[in-house]
C-alpha positions, 0 to 999 in steps of 0.5 A: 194636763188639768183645764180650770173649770168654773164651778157653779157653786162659785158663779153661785157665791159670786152672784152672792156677793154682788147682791149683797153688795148692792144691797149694803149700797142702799142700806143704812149705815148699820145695816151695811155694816152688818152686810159687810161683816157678812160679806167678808165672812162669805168671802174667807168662808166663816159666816160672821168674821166680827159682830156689826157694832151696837147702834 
């Protein structure tokens, strides 16, 4: 019987993903887009999903 273990790679990618949010959160409007598509893409494992839009 196998016990789940948490990696530190992931505890690594979760404090990732908070710090990035955070800062999305006190960004502008074209900086948080940009955070957010990096956030998503972070979380499916491709970097950038899809380009922020063109301010």
């Amino acid at each position: 019987m196998k016990t789940l273990r948490f990696s530190p790679s992931l505890a690594v990618v979760a404090g990732w993903l908070v710090a990035l949010a955070s800062l999305a959160g006190y960004a502008g409007a074209p900086q948080a887009a940009a955070y957010r598509s990096l956030l998503v893409g972070t979380r499916t494992g491709s970097v950038l999903v899809d380009p922020p839009p063109e301010p």
